[in-house]
Backbone as CSV, one residue per row, in Angstrom:
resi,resn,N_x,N_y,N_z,CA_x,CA_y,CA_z,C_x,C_y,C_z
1,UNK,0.840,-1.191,0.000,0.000,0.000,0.000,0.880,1.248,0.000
2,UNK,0.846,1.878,-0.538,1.423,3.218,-1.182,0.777,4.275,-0.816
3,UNK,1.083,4.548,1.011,0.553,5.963,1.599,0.946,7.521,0.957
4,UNK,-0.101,8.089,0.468,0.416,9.714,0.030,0.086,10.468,1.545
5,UNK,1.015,11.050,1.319,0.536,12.044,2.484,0.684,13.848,2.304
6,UNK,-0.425,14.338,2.853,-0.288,16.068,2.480,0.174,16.618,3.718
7,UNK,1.205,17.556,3.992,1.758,18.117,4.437,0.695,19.571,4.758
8,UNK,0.522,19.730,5.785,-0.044,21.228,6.593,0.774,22.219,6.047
9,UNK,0.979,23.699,6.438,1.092,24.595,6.438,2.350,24.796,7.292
10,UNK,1.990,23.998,8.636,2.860,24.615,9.483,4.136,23.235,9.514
11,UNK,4.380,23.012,8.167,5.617,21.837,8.121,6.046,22.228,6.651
12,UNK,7.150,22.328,6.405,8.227,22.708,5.328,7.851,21.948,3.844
13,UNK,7.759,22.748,3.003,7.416,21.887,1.668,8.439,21.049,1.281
14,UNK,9.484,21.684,2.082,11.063,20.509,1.267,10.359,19.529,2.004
15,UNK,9.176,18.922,2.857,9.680,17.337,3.253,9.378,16.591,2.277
16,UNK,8.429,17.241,0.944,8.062,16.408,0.064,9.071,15.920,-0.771
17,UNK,9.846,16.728,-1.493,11.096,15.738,-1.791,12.095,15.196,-1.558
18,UNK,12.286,15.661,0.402,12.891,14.868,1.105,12.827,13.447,0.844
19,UNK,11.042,13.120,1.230,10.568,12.113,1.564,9.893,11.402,0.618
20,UNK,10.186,11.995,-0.910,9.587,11.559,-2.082,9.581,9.937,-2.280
21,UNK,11.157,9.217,-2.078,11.369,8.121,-2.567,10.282,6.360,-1.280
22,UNK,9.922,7.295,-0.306,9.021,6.182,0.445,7.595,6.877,0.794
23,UNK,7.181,8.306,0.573,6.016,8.285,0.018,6.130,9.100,-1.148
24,UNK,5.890,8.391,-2.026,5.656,9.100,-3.208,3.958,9.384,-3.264
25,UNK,3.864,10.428,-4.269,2.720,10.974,-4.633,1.956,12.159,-3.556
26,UNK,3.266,11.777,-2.298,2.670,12.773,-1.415,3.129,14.845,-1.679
27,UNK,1.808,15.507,-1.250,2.164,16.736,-1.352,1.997,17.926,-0.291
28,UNK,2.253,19.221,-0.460,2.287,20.219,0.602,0.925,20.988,0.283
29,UNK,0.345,21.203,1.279,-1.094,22.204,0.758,-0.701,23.578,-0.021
30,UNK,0.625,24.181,-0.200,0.917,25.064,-0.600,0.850,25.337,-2.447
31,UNK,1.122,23.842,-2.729,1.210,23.511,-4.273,0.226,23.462,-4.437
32,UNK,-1.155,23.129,-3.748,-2.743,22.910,-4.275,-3.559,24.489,-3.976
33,UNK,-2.477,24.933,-3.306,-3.216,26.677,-3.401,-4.012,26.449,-2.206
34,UNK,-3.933,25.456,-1.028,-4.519,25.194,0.279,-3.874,25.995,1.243
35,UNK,-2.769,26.771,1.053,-1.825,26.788,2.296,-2.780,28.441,3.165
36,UNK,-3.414,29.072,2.642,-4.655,29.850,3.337,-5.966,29.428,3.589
37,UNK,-6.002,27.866,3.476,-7.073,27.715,3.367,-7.617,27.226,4.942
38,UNK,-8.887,27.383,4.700,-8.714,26.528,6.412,-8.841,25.149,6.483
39,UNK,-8.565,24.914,7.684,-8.645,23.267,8.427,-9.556,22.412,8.008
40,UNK,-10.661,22.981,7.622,-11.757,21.971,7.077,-11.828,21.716,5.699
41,UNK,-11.016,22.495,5.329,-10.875,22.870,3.890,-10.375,21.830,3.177
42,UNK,-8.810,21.835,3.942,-7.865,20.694,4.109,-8.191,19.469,3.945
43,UNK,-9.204,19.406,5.277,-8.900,17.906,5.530,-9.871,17.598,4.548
44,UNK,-11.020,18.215,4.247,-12.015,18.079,3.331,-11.500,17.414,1.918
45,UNK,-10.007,18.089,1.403,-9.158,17.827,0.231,-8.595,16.195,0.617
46,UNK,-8.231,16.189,2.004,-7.254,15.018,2.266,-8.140,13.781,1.824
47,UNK,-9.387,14.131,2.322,-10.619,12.765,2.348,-10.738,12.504,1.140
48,UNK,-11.533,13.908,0.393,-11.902,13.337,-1.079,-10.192,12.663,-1.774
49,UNK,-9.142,12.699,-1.952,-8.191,12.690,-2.650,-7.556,11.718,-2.168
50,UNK,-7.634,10.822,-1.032,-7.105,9.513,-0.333,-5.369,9.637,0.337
51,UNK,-5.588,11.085,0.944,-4.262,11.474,1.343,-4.566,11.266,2.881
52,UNK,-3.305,11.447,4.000,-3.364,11.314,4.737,-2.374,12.806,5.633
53,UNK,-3.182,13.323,6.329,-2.552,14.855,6.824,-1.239,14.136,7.366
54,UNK,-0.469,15.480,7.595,0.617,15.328,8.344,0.879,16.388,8.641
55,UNK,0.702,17.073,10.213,0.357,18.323,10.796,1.001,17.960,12.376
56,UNK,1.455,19.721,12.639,2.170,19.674,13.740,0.859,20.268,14.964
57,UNK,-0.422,20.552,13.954,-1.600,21.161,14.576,-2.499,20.581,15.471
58,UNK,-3.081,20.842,16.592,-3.689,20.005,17.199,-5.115,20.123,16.609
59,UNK,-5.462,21.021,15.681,-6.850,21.094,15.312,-7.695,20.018,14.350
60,UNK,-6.797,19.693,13.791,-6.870,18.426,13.499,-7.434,17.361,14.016
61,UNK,-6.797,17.114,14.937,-7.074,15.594,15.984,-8.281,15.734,16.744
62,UNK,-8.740,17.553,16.782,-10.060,17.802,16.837,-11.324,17.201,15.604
63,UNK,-10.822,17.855,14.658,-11.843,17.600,13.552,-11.591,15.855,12.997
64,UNK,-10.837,15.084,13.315,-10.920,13.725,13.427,-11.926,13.358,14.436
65,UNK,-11.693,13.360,15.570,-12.455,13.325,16.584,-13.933,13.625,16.715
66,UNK,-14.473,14.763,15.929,-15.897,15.259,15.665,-16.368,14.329,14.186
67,UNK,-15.315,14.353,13.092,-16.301,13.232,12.034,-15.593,12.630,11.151
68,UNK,-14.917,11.531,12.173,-14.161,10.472,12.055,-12.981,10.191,11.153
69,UNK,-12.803,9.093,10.680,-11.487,9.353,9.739,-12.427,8.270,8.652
70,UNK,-11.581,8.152,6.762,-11.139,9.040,6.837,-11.045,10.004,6.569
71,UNK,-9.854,11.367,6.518,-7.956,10.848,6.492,-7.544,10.625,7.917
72,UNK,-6.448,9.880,7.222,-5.846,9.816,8.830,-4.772,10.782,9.170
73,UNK,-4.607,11.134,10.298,-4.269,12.432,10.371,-2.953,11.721,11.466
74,UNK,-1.555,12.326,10.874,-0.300,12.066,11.461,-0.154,13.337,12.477
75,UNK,-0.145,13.178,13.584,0.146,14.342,14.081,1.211,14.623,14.764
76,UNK,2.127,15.172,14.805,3.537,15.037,14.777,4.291,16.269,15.739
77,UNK,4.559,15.635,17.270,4.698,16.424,18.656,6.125,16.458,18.217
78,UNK,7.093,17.584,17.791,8.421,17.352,17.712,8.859,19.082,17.896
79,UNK,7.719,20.257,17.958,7.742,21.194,18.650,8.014,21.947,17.309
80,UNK,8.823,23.433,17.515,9.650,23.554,16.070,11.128,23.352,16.056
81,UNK,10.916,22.081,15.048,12.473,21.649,15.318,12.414,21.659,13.681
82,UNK,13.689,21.446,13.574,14.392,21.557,11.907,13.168,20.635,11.069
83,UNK,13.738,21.058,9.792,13.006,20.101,8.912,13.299,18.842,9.292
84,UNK,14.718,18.472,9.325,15.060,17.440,9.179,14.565,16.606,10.341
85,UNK,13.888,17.101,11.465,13.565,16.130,12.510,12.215,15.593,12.297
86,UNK,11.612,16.364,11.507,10.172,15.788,10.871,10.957,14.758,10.453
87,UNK,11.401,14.794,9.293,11.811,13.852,8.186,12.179,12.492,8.828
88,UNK,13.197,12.754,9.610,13.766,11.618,10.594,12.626,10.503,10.986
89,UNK,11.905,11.484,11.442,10.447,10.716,12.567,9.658,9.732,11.206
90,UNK,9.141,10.805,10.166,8.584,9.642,9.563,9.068,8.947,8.748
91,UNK,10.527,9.226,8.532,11.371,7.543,8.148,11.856,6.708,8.951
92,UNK,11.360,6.392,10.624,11.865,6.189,11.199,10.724,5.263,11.621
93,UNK,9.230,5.906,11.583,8.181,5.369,11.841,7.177,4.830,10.708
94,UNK,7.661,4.558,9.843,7.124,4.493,8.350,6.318,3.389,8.486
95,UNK,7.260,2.068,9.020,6.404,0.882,8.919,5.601,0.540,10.098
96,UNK,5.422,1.410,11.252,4.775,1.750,12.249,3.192,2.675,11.297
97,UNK,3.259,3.486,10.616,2.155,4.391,10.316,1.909,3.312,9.025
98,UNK,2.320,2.860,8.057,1.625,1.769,7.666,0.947,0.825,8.245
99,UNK,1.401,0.074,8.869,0.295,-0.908,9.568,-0.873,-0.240,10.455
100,UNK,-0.442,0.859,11.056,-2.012,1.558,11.521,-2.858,2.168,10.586
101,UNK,-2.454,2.391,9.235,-3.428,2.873,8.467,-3.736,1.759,7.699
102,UNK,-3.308,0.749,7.522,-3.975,-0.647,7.246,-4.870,-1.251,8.002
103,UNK,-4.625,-0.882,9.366,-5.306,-1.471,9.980,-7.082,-1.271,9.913
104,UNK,-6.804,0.233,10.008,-7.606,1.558,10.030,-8.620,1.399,11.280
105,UNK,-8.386,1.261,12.337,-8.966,1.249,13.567,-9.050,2.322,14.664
106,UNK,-7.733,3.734,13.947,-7.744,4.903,14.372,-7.093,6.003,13.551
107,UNK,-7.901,6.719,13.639,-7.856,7.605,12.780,-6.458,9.068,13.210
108,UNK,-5.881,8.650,14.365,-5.049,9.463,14.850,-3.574,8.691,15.332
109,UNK,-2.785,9.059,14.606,-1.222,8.950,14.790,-0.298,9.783,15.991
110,UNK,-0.634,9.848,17.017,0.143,10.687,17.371,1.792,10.233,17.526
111,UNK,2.713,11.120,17.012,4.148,10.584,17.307,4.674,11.836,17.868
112,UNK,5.435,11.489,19.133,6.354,12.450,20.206,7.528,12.006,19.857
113,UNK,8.152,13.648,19.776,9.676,12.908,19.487,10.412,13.809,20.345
């Protein structure tokens, strides 16, 4: 299974071609003209389009929480730290966030780093 994932606002567009070669097809809301858009907007895009957020936002894990998943929403406690510590985390946790979105039994990822 070949997770895309869209990148929030408040996370660096380089992670997309950081992280091109293990998710491919994934993108930044900035390239879809989302990056003013709001939260519902978003996730509204993530659902119809079979992406999965990846946000440092807690508003999110709200609007999961009120009407369900999906997308599944990565939410990613690492504070503001470099790009590269995003990057780290989800090549680090890759085959961890695959099997929970296979599983699909929750709609929320949280990873602390």
């Amino acid at each position: 299974m070949c997770i895309k994932l869209l990148f929030d606002q408040n996370l660096s567009y380089r992670l997309v071609s950081r992280l091109q070669e293990i998710y491919p097809e994934s993108l930044h809301v900035a390239s879809l003209g989302l990056d003013s858009s709001g939260d519902m907007d978003v996730w509204q895009y993530a659902k119809a389009n079979g992406y999965t957020l990846v946000t440092k936002d807690s508003d999110f894990n709200d609007i999961c929480t009120l009407y369900d998943f999906p997308p599944h929403i990565i939410w990613l406690r690492v504070g503001n730290s470099r790009v590269s510590a995003a990057q780290e985390v989800l090549i680090k946790y890759q085959n961890k966030i695959c099997e929970i979105i296979e599983e699909n039994k929750t709609g929320i990822i949280e990873i602390v780093a």
